[in-house]
PALOSE-800372 format. One record per residue (C-alpha): y, x, z; residue in three letters; residue number from 1. Coordinates in steps of 0.05 Angstrom, whole numbers, m for minus. Example, Ala and Ser with C-alpha at 12.3 -4.5 7.8 and 13.67 -1.06 7.14 Angstrom:
2
lumba north m90, east 246, up 156, code Ala, pos 1;
lumba north m21, east 273, up 143, code Ser, pos 2;
***
This chain:
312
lumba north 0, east 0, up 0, code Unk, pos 1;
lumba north 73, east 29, up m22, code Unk, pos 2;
lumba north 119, east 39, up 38, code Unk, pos 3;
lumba north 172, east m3, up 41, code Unk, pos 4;
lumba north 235, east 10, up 16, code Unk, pos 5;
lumba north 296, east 22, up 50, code Unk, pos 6;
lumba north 347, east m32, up 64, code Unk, pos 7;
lumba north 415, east m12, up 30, code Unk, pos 8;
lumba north 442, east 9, up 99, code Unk, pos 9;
lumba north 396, east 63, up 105, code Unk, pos 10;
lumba north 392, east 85, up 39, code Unk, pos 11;
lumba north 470, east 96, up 42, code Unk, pos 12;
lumba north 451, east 131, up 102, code Unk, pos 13;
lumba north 406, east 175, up 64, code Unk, pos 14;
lumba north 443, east 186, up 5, code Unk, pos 15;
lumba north 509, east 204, up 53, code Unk, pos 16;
lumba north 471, east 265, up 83, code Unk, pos 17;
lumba north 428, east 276, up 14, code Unk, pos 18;
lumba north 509, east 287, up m11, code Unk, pos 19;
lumba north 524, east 334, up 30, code Unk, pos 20;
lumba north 461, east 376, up 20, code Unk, pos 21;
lumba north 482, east 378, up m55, code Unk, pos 22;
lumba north 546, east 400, up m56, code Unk, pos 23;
lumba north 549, east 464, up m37, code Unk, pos 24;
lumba north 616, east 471, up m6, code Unk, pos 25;
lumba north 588, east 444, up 53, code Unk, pos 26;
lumba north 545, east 501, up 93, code Unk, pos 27;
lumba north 522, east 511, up 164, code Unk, pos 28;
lumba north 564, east 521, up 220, code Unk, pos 29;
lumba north 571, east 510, up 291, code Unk, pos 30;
lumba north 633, east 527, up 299, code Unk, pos 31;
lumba north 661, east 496, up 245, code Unk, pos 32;
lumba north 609, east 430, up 254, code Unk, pos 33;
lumba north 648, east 374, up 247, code Unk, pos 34;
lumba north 666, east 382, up 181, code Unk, pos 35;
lumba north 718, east 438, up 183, code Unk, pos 36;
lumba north 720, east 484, up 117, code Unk, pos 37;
lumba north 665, east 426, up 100, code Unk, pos 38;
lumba north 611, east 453, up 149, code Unk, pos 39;
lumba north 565, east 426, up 190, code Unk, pos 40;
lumba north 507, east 439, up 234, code Unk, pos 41;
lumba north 434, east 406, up 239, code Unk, pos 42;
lumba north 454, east 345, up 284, code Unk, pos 43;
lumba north 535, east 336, up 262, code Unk, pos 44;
lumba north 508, east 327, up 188, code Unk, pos 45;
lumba north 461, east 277, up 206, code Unk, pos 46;
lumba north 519, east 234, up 261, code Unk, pos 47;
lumba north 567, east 246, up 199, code Unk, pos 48;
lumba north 525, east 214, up 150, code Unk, pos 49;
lumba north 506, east 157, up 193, code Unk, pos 50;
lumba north 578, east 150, up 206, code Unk, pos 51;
lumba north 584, east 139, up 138, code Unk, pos 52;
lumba north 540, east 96, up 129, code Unk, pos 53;
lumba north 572, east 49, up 181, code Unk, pos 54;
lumba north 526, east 62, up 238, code Unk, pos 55;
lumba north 547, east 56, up 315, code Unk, pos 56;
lumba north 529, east 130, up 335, code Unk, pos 57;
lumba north 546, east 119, up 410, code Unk, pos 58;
lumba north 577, east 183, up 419, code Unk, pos 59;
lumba north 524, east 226, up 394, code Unk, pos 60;
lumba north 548, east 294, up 378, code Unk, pos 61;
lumba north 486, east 333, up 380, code Unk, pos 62;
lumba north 406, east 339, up 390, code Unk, pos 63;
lumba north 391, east 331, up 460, code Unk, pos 64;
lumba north 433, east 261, up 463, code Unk, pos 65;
lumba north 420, east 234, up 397, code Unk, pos 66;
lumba north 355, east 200, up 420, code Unk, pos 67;
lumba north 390, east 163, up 482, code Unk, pos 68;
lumba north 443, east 139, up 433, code Unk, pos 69;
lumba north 404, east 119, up 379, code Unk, pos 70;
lumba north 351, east 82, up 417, code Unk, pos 71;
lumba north 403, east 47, up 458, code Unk, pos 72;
lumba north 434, east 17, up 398, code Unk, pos 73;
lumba north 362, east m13, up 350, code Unk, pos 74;
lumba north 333, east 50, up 341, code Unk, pos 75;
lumba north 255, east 59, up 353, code Unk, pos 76;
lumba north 232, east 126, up 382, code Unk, pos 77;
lumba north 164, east 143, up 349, code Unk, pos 78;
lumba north 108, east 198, up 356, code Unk, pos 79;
lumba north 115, east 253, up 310, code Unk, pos 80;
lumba north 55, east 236, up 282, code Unk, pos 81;
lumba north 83, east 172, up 248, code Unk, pos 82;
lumba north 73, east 157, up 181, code Unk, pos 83;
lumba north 137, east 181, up 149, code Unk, pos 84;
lumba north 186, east 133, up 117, code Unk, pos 85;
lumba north 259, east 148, up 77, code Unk, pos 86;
lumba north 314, east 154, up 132, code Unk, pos 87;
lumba north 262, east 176, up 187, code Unk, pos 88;
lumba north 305, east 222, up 231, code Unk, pos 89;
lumba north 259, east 276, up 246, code Unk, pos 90;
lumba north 281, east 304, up 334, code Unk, pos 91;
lumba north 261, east 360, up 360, code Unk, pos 92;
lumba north 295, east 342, up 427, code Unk, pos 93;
lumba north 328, east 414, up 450, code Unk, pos 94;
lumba north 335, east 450, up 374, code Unk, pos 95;
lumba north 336, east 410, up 316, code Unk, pos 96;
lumba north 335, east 351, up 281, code Unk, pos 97;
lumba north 324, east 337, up 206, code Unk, pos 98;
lumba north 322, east 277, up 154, code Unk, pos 99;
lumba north 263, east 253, up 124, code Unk, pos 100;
lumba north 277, east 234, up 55, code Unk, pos 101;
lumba north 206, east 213, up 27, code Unk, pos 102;
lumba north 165, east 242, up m27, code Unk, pos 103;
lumba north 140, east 287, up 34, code Unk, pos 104;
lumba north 210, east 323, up 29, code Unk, pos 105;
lumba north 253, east 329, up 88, code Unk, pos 106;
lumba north 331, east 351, up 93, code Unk, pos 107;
lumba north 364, east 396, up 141, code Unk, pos 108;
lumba north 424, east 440, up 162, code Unk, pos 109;
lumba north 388, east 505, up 174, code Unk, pos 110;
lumba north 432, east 567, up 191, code Unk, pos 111;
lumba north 485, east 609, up 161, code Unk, pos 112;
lumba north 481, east 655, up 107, code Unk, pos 113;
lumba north 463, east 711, up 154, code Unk, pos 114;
lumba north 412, east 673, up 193, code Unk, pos 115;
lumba north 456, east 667, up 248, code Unk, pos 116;
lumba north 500, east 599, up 273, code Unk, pos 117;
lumba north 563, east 613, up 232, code Unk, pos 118;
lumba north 591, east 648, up 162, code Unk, pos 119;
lumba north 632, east 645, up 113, code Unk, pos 120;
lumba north 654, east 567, up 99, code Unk, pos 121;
lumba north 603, east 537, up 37, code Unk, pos 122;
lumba north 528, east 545, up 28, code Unk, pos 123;
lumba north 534, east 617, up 8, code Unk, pos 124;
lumba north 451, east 632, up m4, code Unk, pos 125;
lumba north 430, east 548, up m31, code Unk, pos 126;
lumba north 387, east 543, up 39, code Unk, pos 127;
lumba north 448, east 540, up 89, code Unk, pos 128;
lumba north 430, east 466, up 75, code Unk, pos 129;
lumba north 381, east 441, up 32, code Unk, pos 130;
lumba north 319, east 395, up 10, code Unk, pos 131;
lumba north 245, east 424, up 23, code Unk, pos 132;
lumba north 180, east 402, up 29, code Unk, pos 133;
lumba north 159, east 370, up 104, code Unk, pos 134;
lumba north 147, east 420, up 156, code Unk, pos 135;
lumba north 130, east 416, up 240, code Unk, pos 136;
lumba north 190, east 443, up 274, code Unk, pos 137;
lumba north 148, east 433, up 321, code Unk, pos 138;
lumba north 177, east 359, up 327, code Unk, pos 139;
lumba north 192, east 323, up 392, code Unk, pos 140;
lumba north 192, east 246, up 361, code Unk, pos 141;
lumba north 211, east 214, up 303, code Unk, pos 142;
lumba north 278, east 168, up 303, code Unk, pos 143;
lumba north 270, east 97, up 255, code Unk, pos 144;
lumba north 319, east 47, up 255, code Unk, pos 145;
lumba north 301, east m19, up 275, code Unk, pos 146;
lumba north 358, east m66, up 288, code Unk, pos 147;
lumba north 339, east m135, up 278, code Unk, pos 148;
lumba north 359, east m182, up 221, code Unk, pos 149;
lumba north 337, east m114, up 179, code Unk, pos 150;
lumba north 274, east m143, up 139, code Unk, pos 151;
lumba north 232, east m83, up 131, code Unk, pos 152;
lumba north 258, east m39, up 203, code Unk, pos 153;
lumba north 319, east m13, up 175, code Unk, pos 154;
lumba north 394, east m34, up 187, code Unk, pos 155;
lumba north 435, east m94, up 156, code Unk, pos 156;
lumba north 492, east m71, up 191, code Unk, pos 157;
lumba north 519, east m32, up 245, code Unk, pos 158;
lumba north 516, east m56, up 325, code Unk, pos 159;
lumba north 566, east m50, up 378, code Unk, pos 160;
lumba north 515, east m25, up 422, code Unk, pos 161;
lumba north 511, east m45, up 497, code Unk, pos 162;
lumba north 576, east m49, up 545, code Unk, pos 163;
lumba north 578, east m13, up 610, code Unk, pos 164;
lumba north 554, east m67, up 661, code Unk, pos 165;
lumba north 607, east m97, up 702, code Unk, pos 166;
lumba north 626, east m41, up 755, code Unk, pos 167;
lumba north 570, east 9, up 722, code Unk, pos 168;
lumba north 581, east 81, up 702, code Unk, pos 169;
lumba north 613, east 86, up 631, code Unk, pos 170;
lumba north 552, east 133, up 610, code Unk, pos 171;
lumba north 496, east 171, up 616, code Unk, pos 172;
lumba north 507, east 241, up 655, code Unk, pos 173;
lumba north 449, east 284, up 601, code Unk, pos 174;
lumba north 449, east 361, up 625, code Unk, pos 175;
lumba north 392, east 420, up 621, code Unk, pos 176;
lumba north 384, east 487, up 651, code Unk, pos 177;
lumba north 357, east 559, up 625, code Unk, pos 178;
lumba north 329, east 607, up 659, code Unk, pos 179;
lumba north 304, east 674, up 642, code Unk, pos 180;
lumba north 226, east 656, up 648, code Unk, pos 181;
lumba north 220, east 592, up 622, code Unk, pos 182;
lumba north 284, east 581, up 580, code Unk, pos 183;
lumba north 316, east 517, up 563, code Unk, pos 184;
lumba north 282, east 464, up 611, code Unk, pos 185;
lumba north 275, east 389, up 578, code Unk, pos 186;
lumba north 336, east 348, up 598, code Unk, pos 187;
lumba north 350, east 312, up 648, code Unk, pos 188;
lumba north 391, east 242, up 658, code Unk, pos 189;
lumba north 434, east 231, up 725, code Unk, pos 190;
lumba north 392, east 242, up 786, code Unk, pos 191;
lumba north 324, east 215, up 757, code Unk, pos 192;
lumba north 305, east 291, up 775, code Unk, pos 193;
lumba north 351, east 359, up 779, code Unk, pos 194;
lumba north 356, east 415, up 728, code Unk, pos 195;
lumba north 316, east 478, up 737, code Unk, pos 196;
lumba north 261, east 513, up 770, code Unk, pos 197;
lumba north 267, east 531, up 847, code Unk, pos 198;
lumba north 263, east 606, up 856, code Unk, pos 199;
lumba north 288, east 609, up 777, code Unk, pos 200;
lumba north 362, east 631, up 774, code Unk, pos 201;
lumba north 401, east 582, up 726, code Unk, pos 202;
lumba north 427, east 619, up 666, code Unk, pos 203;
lumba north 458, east 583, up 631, code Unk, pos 204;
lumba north 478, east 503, up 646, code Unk, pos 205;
lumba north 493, east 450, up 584, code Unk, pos 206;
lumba north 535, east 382, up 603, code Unk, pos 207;
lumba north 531, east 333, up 561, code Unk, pos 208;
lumba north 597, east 297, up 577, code Unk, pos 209;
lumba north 603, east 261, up 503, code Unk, pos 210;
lumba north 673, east 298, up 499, code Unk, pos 211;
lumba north 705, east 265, up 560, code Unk, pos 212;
lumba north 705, east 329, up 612, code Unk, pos 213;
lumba north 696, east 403, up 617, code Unk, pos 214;
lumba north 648, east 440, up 657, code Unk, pos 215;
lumba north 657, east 513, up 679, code Unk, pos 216;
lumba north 613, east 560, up 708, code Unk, pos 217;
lumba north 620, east 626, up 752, code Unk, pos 218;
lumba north 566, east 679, up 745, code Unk, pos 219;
lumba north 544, east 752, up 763, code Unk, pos 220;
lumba north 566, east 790, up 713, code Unk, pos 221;
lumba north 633, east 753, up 690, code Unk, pos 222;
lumba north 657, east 704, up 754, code Unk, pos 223;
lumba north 690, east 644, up 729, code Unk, pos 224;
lumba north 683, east 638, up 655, code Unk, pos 225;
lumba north 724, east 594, up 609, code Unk, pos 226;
lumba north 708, east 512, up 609, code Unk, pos 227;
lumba north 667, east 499, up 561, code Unk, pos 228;
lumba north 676, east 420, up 532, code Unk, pos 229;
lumba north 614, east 417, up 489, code Unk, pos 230;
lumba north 544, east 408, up 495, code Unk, pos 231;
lumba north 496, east 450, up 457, code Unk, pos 232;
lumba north 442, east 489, up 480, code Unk, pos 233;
lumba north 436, east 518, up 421, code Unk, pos 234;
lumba north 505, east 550, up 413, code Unk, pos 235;
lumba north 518, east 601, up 481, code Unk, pos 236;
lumba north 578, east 610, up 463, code Unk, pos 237;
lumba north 609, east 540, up 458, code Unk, pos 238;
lumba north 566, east 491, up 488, code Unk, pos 239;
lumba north 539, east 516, up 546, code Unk, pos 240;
lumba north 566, east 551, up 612, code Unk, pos 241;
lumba north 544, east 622, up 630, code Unk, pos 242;
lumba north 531, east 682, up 599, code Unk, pos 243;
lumba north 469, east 701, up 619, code Unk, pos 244;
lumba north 473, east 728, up 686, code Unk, pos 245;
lumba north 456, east 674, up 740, code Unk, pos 246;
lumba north 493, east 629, up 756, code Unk, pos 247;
lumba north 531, east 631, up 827, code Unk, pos 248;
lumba north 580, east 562, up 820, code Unk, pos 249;
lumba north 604, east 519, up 782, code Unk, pos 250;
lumba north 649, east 461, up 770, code Unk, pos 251;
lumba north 649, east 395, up 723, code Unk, pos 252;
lumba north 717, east 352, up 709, code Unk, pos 253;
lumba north 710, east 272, up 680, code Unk, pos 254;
lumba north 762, east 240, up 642, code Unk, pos 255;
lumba north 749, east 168, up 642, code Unk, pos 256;
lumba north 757, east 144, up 567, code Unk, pos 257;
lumba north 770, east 74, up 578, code Unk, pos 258;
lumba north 800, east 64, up 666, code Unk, pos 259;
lumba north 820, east 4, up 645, code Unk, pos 260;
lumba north 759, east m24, up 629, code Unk, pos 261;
lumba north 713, east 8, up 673, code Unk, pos 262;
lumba north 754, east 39, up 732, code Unk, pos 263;
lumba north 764, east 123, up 733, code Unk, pos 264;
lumba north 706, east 155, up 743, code Unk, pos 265;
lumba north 686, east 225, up 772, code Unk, pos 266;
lumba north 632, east 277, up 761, code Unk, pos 267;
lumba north 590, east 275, up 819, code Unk, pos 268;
lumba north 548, east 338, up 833, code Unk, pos 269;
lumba north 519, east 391, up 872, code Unk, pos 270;
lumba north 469, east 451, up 874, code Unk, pos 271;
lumba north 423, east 492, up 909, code Unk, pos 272;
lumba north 414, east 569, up 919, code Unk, pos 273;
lumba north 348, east 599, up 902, code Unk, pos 274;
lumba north 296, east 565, up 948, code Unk, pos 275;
lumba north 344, east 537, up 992, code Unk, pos 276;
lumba north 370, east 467, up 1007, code Unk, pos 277;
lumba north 425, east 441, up 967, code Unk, pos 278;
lumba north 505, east 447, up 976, code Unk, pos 279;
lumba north 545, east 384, up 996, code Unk, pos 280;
lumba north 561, east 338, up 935, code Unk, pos 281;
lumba north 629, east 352, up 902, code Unk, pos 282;
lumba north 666, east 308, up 856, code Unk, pos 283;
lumba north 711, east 333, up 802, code Unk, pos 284;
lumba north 746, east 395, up 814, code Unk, pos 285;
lumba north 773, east 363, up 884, code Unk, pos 286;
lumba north 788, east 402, up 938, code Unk, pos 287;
lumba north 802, east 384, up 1020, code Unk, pos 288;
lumba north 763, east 379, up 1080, code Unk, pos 289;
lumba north 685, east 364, up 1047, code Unk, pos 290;
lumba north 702, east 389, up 985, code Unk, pos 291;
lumba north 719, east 463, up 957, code Unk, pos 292;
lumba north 728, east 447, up 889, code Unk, pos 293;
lumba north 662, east 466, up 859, code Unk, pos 294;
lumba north 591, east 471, up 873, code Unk, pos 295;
lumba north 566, east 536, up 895, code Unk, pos 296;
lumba north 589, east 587, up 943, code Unk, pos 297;
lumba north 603, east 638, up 892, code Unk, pos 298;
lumba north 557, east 697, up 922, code Unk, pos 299;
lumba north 481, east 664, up 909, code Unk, pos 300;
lumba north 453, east 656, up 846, code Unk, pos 301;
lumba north 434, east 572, up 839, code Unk, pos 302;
lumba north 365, east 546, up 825, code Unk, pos 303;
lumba north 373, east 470, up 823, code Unk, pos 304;
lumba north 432, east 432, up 794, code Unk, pos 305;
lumba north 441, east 349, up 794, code Unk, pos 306;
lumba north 500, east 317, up 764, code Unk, pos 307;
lumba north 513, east 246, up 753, code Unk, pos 308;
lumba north 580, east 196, up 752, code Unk, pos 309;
lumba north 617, east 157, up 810, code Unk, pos 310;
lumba north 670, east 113, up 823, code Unk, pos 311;
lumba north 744, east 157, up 832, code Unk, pos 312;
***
């Protein structure tokens, strides 16, 4: 039996990212990865296209989130093992992610001309981005759109996606830890657990704040580094604290995107020094009597970090 074909909001999906793999004065960057110079990276290509398209991303600006926003707004999240269809979003949840465009041929943003996260602006080599025959990333889970009214599990249109509940935090709090034995650790949401291994020193820490905060971190080697607004464990440089000496303190900053309908909100967290119960909570960069201003004391490296949102 044929697989089905896609419903015209996918396939304008499709052909949106297939665009950009074509022209070749769009190459890989993630520095430039929102379209700057006309470059993008593996997950910005694939939010741009459904942008296009007229999807509701939810805020999705790279790998490690683009499950929770998807899914949260008709998506289906599927073993990797699923029979393939056109517009499958191939996830590999901490690296990479990748369009499946049938025929067993897959898309992707792949790296700069040097093999490295950033070059000169343009597909300089043809494989900065480019079309290829399906390979396992390995992959985490495959992402299929399934919005009802959509006939054959694809889109008719785009959704507004669910509203904070009345009094509820504006988002999801998505962060993960690295540490020198086991690398990047799989994400974490809120406090459904904490990021890192105890005894492990934390590394390096990515904060997914969906562009609405800054997180900062002070470590061995460099003491308090610059805040770092992104959230990509796959670029050290921009979108994730640290620098690869553990991790001592560090700080997080919300800005509430919408107060007036949902209230200001803080980032509410805390951490622990290796082996050793945690530091009292800290919200924002506030300082006074139970609060310093970050979590930490600056001296021992941290093993265990939790983060999550409250009411200012």
């Amino acid at each position: 039996m044929p697989a089905p074909s896609p419903t015209p909001l996918i396939e304008d999906f499709v052909t949106a990212f297939e665009s950009l793999l074509l022209d070749d004065a769009h190459g890989y960057s993630q520095v430039r990865r929102w379209g700057e110079a006309g470059d993008y990276d593996c997950s910005s290509a694939i939010v741009a296209a459904l942008a296009s398209a007229g999807f509701d991303t939810g805020g999705a600006s790279w790998t490690g989130n683009l499950s929770d926003a998807l899914t949260s707004r008709g998506w289906q999240r599927l073993p990797p093992d699923t029979d393939l269809l056109r517009g499958d979003i191939l996830l590999n949840d901490a690296c990479h992610v990748a369009l499946y465009l049938g025929g067993g041929s897959l898309g992707e943003f792949s790296c700069a001309e040097d093999g490295g996260i950033d070059g000169a602006p343009g597909d300089q080599t043809g494989r900065e981005a480019y079309a290829h025959p399906y390979y396992d990333y390995p992959w985490d889970a495959v992402l299929r759109c399934t919005l009802a009214g959509s006939g054959d599990g694809a889109a008719d249109g785009p959704s507004d996606g669910p509203s904070p509940a009345e009094g509820g935090a504006p988002q999801a709090i998505t962060y993960q830890a690295c540490t020198a034995a086991q690398g990047w650790l799989p994400p974490v949401t809120d406090l459904a657990d904490y990021a890192g291994i105890p005894g492990e020193p934390i590394l390096y820490l990515a904060v997914d704040l969906q562009g609405h905060g800054w997180i900062q971190a002070c470590t061995q080697a460099g003491g308090w580094l610059p805040p770092i607004t992104a959230c990509d464990p796959c670029d050290l440089a921009n979108g994730a604290a640290g620098d690869g000496s553990p991790i001592l303190a560090f700080r997080a900053y919300y800005e509430t995107p919408d107060p007036a309908a949902t209230g200001y909100w803080a980032a509410h967290y805390r951490t622990a020094p290796l082996n050793r119960d945690y530091y009292p909570w800290q919200d924002d960069d506030i300082t006074g009597p139970a609060m310093d201003g970050y979590a930490g004391d600056g001296v021992n490296p941290v093993d265990r970090v939790q983060i999550t949102l409250v009411p200012a």
